[in-house]
C-alpha positions as CSV (number, residue, x, y, z in Angstrom):
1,X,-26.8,37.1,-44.1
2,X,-24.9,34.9,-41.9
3,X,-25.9,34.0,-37.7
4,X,-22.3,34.1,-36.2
5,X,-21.6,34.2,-32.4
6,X,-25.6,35.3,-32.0
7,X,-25.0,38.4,-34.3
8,X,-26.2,38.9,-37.9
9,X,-23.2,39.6,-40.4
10,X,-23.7,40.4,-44.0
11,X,-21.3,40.3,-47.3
12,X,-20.7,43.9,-48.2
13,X,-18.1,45.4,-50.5
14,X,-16.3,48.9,-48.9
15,X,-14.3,51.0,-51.7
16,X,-14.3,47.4,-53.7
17,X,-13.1,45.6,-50.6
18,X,-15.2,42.8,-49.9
19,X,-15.8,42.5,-46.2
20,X,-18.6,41.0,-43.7
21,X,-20.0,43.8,-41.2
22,X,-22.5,43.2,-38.4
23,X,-26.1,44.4,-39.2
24,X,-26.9,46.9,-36.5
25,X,-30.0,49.0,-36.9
26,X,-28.8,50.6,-33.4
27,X,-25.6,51.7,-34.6
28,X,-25.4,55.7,-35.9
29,X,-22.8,54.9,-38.9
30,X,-20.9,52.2,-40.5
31,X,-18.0,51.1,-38.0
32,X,-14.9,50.1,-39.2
33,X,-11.9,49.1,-37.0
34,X,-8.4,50.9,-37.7
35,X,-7.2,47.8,-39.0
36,X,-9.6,47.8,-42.0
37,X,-8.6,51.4,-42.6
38,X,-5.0,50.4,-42.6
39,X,-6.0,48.2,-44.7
40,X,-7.9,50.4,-47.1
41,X,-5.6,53.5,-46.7
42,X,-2.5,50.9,-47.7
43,X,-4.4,50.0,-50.6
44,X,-5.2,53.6,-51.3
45,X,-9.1,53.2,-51.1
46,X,-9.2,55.5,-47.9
47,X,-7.1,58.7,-48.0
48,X,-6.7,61.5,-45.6
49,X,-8.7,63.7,-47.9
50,X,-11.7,61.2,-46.8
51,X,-11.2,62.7,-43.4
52,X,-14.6,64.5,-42.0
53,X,-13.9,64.8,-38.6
54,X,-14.3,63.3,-35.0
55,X,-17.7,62.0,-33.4
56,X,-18.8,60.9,-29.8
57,X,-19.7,57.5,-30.0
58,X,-21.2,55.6,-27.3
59,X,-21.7,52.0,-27.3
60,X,-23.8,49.2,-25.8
61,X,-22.5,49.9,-22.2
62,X,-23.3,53.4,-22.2
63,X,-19.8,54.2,-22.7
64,X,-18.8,57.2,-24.5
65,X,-15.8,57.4,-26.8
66,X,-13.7,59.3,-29.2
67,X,-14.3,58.3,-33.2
68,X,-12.5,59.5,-36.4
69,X,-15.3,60.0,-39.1
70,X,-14.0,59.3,-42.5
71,X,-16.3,59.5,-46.1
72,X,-16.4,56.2,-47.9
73,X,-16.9,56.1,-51.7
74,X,-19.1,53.4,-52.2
75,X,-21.1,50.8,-50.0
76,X,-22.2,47.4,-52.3
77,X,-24.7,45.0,-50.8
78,X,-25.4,42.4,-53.2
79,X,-26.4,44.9,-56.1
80,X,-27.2,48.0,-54.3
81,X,-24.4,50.6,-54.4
82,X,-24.5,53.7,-52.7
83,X,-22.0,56.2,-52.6
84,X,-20.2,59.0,-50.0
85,X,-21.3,57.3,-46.8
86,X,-20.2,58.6,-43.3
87,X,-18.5,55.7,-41.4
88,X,-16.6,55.6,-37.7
89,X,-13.2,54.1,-37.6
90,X,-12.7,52.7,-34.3
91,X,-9.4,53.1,-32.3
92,X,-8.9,49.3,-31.4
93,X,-7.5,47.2,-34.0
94,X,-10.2,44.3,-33.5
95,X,-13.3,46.6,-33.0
96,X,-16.7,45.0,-34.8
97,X,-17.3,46.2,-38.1
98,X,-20.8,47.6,-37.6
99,X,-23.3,48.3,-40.6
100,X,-25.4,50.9,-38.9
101,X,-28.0,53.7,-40.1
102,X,-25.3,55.8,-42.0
103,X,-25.7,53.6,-44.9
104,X,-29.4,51.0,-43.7
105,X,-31.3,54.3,-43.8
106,X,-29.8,54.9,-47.7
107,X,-30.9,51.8,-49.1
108,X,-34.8,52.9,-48.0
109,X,-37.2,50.3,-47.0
110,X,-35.4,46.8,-45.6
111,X,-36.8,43.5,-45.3
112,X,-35.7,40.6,-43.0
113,X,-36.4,37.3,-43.5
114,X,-34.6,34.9,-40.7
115,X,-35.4,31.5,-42.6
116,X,-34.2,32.5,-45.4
117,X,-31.2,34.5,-44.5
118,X,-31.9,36.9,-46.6
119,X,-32.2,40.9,-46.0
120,X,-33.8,42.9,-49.4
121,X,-33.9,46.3,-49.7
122,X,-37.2,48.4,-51.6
């Protein structure tokens, strides 16, 4: 994991798609912005059969919003894969791709270490 801009980010792989999210233990579900599910539905990794539904969403502020809730096939970090996790796509094109409890609470027991950089799953 990676300190960028006071937020921790780590290397995960969506569908096959490497990408970094933010590691959020407050956020619900993964978080992708519509621009990475463009990018994933051009690419055919995302389809409208991965569809679930809609979700309120509210963020830091207290604000509540409007989310599309789409099924993603598989979630790699390092060499834990798990598969069919819920994620929000958020309307703005640069919204912060979030790794939230959707897929942390998956992977079981998680470890931190801040000197190292270095989260391990049990």
């Amino acid at each position: 994991m990676t300190r960028q801009d006071g937020v921790y980010q780590i290397p995960v792989s969506i569908n096959g798609v490497p990408m970094y999210l933010i590691f959020d233990t407050g956020a619900s579900y993964i978080s992708i912005s519509a621009a990475e599910a463009g990018n994933l539905h051009r690419l055919g990794l995302l389809t409208d059969s991965d569809v679930a539904g809609t979700a309120k969403l509210m963020d830091a502020n207290g604000d509540v919003s409007s989310g599309v809730v789409v099924i993603l096939r598989e979630v790699q970090i390092g060499n834990r894969v798990i598969h069919h996790v819920e994620a929000t796509v958020q309307t703005g094109l640069n919204a912060p791709l979030l790794m939230g409890q959707s897929a942390l609470e998956r992977f079981g027991r998680i470890s931190i270490d801040y000197n190292k950089g270095e989260i391990s799953f049990d």
